[in-house]
C-alpha positions in Angstrom: 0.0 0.0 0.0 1.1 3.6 -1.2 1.9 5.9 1.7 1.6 9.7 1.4 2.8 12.6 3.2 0.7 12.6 6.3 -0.2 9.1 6.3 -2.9 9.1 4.3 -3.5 6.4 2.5 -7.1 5.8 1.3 -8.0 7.4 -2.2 -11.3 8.1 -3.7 -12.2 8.6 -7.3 -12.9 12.6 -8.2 -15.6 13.3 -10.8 -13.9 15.4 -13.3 -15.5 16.5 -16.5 -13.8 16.2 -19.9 -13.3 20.0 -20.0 -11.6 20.5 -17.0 -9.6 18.2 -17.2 -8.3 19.7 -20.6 -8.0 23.0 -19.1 -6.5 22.3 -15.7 -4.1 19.4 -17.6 -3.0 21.1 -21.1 0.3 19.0 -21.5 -2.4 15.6 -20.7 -5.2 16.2 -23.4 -8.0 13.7 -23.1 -8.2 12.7 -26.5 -9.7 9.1 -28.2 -6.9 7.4 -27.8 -6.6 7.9 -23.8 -9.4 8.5 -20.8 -8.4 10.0 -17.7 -9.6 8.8 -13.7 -8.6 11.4 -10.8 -7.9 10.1 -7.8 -7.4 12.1 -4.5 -7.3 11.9 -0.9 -7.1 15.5 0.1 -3.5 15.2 0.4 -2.3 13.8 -3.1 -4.2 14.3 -6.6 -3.8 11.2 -8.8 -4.1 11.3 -12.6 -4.9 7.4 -14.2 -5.1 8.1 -18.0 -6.2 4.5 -19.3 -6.4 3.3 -23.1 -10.2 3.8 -25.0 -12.3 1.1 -26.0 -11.2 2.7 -29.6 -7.5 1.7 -28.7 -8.2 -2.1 -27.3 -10.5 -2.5 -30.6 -7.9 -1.7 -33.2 -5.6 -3.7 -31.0 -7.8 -6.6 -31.6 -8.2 -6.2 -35.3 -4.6 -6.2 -35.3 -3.9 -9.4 -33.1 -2.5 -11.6 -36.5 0.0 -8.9 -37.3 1.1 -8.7 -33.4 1.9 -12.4 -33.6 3.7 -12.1 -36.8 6.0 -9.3 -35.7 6.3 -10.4 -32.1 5.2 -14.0 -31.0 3.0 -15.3 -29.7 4.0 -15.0 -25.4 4.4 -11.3 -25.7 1.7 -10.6 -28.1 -0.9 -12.4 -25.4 1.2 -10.8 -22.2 0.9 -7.4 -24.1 -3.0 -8.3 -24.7 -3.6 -8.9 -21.6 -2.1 -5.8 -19.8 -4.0 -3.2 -22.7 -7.4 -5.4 -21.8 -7.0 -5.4 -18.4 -5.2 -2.0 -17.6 -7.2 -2.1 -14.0 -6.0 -5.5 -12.9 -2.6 -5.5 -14.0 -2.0 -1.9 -12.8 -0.7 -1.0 -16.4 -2.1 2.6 -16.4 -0.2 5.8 -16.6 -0.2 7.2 -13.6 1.2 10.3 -12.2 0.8 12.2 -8.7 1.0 15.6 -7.2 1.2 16.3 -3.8 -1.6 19.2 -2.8 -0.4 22.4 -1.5 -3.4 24.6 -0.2 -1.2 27.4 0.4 0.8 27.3 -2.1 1.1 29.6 -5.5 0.3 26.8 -8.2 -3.2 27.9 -9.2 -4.2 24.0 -10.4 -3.7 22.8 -7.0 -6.3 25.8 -5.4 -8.8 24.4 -8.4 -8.0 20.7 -7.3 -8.8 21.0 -3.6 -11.9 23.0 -4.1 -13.1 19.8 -6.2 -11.9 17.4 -3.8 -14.2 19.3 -1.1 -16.7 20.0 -3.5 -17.5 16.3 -4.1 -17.0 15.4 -0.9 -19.3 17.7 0.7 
C-alpha cells in the first residue's frame, strides 16, 4: 500500500469533467486514444489516464500482425495488460502532492473539487 505525506493512505475517485480536465491538464489532453480517472485523498491528486475502448479494438483487429512481428507470449502478455489495464496496474499514472497554500493555481482548483464532491 502507497503511503503519502501525512499518512494518508485511502484514495477516492474525483468526478472530473472532460473539460476540466483539458484545461486544468494542457500537456495531458483527453483525447480518443486515452481516458483519464482522478484520484485524491485530500492530500495527493492522482491522474490514471487509461487506453479507450477505440485503442483495445484496433488492437484486436490487429492481433495476427502482433503475432507475426512479435510472437505469440508477448503478443498475449501485451494483450492482456491493454485489456485489463485495471487488474494488472498498467495505467499511466502520475501524482501531485496538494499544497493549499501554495502559488500553483491548479492545486487551489483541485482542492476545491476534492471538497466540493466530498461535501
Amino acid at each position: 500500500m502507497t503511503r503519502y505525506p501525512g499518512g494518508h493512505t485511502a484514495m477516492s475517485r474525483v468526478p472530473v469533467s472532460k473539460s476540466q480536465h483539458n484545461q486544468m491538464f494542457p500537456k495531458r489532453q483527453w483525447n480518443w486514444k486515452r481516458r483519464a480517472e482522478h484520484w485524491s485523498n485530500g492530500v495527493v491528486w492522482e491522474l490514471r489516464m487509461y487506453a479507450t475502448w477505440q485503442v483495445k479494438l484496433i488492437n484486436l483487429v490487429m492481433l495476427p500482425w502482433h503475432v507475426l512481428a512479435h510472437g505469440l507470449p508477448r503478443t498475449a502478455r501485451e494483450m492482456q495488460r491493454l485489456l485489463f489495464q485495471n487488474r494488472t496496474r498498467s495505467y499511466s499514472r502520475d501524482a501531485w502532492a496538494l499544497n493549499p497554500s501554495g502559488s500553483r493555481p491548479t492545486d487551489h482548483k483541485l482542492l476545491e473539487m476534492y471538497h466540493d464532491f466530498h461535501q
